[in-house]
C-alpha positions in Angstrom: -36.6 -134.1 103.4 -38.1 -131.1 101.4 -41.3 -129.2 103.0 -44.4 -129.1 100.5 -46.3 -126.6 102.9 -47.1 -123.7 100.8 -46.0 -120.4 102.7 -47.8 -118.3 105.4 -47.5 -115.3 102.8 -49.3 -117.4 100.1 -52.2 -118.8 102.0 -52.5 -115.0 103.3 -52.8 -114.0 100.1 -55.6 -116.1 99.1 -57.6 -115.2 102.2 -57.4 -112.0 102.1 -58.8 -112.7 97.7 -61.4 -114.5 99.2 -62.4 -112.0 101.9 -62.2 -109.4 99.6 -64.8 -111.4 97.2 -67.4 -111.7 99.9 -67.1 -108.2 101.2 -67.2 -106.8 97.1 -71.1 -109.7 96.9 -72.5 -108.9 100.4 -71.7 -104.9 99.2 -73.4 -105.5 96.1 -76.3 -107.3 97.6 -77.2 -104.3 99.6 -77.0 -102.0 97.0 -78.7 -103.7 94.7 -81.7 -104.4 97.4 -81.4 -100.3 98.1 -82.1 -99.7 94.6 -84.7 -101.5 94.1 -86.0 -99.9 97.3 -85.6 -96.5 95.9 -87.3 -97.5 92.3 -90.6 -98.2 94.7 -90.5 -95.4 96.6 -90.2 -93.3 93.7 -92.8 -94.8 91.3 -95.1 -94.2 94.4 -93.7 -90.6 94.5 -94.7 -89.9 91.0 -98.5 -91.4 91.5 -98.9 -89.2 94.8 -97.8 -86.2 92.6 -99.6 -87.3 89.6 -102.7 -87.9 91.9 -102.0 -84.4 93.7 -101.8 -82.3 90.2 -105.3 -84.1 88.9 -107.0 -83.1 92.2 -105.9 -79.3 91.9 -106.8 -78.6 88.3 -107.6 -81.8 86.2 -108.3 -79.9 83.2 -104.5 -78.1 83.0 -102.9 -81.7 84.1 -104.4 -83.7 81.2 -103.6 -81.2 78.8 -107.4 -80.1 78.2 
């Protein structure tokens, strides 16, 4: 009788495809959430500085 098992070296393969995937979506999940982190942070950067440059000499900052 013929064995239809696949081989050890096969199934390996496809784990290690499939962890692979996961590792590569739970990678990308982070950075993604870090960016969009970041884009927050630095839109409230620029209305601090913005804020900052009215205070010390509106007249300059807005260009009259």
């Amino acid at each position: 009788m013929k064995n239809n098992r696949p081989s050890n070296t096969i199934i390996n393969a496809f784990l290690l495809v499939v962890a692979s995937l996961a590792i590569y979506l739970v990678g990308a999940l982070i950075i993604s959430g870090f960016q969009h982190t970041n884009k927050k942070i630095f839109k409230q950067l620029v209305v601090q500085v913005e804020n900052q440059l009215n205070n010390i000499s509106p007249s300059i900052y807005n260009g009259k």
